[in-house]
N, C-alpha and C positions, 0 to 999 in steps of 0.2 A: 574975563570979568563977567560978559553975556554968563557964562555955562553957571559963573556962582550964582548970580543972583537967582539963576530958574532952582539951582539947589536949594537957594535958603526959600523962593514964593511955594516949593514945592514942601519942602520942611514944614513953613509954618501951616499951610492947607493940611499936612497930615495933624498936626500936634490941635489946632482948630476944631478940626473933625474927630477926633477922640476925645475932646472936652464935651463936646456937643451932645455927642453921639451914644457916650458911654452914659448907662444910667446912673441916677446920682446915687449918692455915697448913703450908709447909714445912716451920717450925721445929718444930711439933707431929706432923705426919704419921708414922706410923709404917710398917715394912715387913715383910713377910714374906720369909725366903728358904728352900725347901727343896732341902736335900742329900742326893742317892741314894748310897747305898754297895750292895755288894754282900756285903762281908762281914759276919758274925755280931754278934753285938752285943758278945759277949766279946773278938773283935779288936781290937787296938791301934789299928788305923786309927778305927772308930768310939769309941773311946777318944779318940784324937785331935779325932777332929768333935765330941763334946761339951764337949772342953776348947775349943777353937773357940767354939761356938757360947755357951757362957758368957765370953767375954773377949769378944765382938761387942756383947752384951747391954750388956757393963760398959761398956767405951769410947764405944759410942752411947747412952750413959743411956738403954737399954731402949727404941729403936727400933725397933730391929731385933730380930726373932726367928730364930734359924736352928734348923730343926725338920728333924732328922736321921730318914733314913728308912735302917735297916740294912737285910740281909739279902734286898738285893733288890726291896722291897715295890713301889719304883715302878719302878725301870726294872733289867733286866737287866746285867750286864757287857757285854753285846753293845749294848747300847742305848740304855747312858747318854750318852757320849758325843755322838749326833747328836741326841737330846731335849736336852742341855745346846744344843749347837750352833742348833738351832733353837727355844730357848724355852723349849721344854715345861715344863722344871725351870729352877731357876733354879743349883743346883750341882751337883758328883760330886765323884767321886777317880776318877783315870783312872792308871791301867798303861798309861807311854808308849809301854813296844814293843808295845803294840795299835796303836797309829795308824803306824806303818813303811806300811802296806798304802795308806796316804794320803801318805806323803811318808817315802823312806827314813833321813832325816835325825833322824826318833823312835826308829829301829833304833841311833844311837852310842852307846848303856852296852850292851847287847846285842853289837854286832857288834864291838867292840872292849874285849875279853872280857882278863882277865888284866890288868890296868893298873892300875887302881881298889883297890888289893887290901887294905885298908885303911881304916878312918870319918874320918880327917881326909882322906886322898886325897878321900871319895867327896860329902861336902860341901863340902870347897873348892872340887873342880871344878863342883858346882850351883850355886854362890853366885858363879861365877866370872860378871863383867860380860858378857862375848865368851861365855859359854853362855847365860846370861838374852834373852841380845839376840837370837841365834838362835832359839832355843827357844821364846821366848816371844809370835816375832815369828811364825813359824809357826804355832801355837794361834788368835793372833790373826786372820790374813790369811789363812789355809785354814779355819777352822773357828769364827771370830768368838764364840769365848771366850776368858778370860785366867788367866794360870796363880795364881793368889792367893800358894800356897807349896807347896814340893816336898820332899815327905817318901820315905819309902821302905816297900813290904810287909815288905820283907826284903832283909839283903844281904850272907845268906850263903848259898851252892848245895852241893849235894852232886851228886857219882855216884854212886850204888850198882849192886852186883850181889853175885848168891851167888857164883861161881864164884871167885875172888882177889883182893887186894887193888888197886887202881889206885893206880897213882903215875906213870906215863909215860902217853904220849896210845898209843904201843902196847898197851898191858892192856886197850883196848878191843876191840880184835881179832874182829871176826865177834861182833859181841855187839848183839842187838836192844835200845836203848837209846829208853826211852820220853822224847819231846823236846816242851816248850811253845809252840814257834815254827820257823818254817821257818829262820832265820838260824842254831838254836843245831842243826837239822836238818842243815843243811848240816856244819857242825863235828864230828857224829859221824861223816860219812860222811867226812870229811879221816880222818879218826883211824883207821879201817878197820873200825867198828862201822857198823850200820845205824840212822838214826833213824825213828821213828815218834813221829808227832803224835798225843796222846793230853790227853783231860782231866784234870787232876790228878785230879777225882774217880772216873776210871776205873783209877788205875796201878795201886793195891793187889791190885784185881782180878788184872787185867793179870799181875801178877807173881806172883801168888797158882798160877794156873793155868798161866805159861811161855808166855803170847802173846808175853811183853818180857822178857829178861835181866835189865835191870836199868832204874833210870830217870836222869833230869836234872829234880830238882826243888828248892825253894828248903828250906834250914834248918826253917822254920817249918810249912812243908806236911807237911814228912817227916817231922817231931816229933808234931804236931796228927794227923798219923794212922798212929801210931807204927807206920813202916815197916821198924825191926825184925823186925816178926812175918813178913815177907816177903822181907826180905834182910838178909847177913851183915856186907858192907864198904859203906863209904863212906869218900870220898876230899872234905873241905871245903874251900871256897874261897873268897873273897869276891870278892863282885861286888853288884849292887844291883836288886832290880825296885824301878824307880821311879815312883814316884804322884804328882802333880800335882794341886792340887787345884783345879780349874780353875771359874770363874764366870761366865755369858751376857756376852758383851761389852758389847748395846744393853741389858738390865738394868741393869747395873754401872756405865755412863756416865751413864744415867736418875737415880741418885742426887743427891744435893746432895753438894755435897764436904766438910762436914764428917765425912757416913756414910761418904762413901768412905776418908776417912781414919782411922776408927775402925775399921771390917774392917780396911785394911793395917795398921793397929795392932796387933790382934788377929794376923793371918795370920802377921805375923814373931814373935809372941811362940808360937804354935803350931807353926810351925815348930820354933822352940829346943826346945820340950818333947816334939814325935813322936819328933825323932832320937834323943836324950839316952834318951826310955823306949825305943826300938828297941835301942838298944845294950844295955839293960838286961835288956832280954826276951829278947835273941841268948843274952849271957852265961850264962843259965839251962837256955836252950833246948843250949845247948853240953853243957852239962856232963851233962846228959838225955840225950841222944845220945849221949857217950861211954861211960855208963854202959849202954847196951843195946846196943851195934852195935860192931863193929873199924873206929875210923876214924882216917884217916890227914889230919893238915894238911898244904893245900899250903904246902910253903914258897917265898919269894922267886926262889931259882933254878930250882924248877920252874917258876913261873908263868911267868918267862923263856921256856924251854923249848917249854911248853905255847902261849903265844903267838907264838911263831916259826913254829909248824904252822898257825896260821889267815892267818900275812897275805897267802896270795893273797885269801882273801876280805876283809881290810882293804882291801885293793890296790882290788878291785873296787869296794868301797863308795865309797871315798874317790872312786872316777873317777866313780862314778855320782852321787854329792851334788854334786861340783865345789867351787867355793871354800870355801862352808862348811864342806862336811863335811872338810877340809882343815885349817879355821880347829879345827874343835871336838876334830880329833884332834891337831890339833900342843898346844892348849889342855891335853887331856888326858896327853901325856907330860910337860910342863913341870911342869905341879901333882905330878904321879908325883917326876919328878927332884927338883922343890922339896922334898917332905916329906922323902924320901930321904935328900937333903941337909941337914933338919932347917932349912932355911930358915922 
């Protein structure tokens, strides 16, 4: 009787010690994901990442943790993207006309400028299948991340300058106009202004002292560092810096796929909620801006206008993408004509 019971204390001690001992299962396993941002913690976008990062939690019954790192801490804007690419991290928010310089086909809300003009225009065309397939297919095959959901910094731009009001692509005229990108560079110098590449955190400066006339920066920038104090007009427009918020591909596949489909769960229900609050922060940030500055809305027939002056450099892009970028511009006047048409 002694010899069973030391069988059966010795049995349960084994079968104890391999519940214990043995790592947990799939169904148990939980995950870590960190997301770099670059902006501040009071920006909408990391606004966005933590409404994210609590619908992740909900959907994976607290598998998954998504531990939001603002302001930089881990990777630079310059750097998130190829630590995403290769590993390092496991997510960002990426400004897609940073990557043009990787494949000019991230350059089409940028380089076809004046179309968009409009928030139903500007997520129809994101949500549109023949943009996703593009887009998404590029992220993936050049740079072996995947685009989770695509929201926006901002997607309203101004010009300013002290000298007159702008309403025609003439009033730029011989006027040093501080530019974010070489594409939006080239466009001052159609217009007969010169551009200069400049960091947004440099233009205040910049204009403060008359190295730059005036600048090209988004709604939100020009508000956030009330460029008022440094010029008189502004001329609004809409257009969109878009964000994508993009996940390691060999991560993302590494999942079990009930997590995977608790993120895309997550991803589309934060999308709804970035745009919806961006529109709402815009409206604000509008009315802010009219009340300190002389600004002028483009309207509809301007935009017209104003985009008939950039299409040799359409012209050029479209020959330089080839079919896609072909596919994503005809894509983009149809969605344009469709709203238009109130379809």
């Amino acid at each position: 009787m002694k010899q069973l019971m030391r069988c059966f204390a010795v049995g349960l001690f084994v079968i104890l010690w391999l519940v214990y001992s043995i790592p947990a299962s799939g169904a148990d396993k939980t995950y870590k994901i960190r997301l770099t941002l670059y902006w501040p913690p009071s920006h909408h976008l990391v606004k966005t990442a933590n409404f994210f990062s609590d619908r992740v939690k909900e959907y994976t019954k607290g598998r998954v943790n998504v531990e939001v790192y603002p302001s930089g801490q881990l990777y630079s804007q310059a750097e998130s993207l190829k630590a995403v690419s290769m590993g390092s991290i496991e997510m960002s928010d990426e400004f897609m006309g940073k990557a043009e310089t990787i494949d000019p086909l991230f350059g089409v809300v940028q380089t076809n400028m004046f179309v968009l003009t409009d928030y139903q225009m500007l997520w129809r065309y994101f949500d549109h299948p023949k943009f996703r397939q593009i887009i998404e297919g590029l992220y993936v095959n050049k740079m072996k991340v995947k685009p989770l959901f695509i929201v926006a910094s901002g997607s309203h731009m101004m010009l300013t300058n002290s000298k007159h009001p702008i309403s025609k692509p003439t009033d730029l005229s011989k006027m040093l106009i501080r530019v974010p990108s070489k594409s939006i560079l080239e466009m001052i110098n159609i217009w007969g202004g010169k551009g200069v590449i400049m960091s947004s955190g440099e233009q205040i400066m910049a204009m403060q002292v008359g190295t730059v006339d005036g600048s090209w920066t988004s709604l939100g920038d020009g508000v956030s560092r009330q460029i008022w104090d440094v010029q008189k007009y502004a001329m609004v427009f809409q257009s969109c810096v878009t964000h994508p918020f993009v996940i390691n591909m060999r991560f993302f596949n590494s999942l079990p796929a009930d997590i995977q489909k608790g993120i895309e769960k997550a991803a589309q229900e934060t999308q709804d909620h970035g745009r919806k609050e961006l529109e709402k922060i815009e409206a604000e940030q509008l009315k802010v801006l009219r009340s300190k500055i002389t600004a002028h809305d483009m309207t509809p027939k301007e935009a017209e206008i104003w985009a008939q002056t950039i299409q040799p450099l359409i012209d050029k892009w479209v020959k330089t993408t080839g079919e896609k970028g072909k596919t994503l511009r005809d894509v983009m006047m149809q969605v344009r004509k469709d709203v238009l048409a109130g379809k």
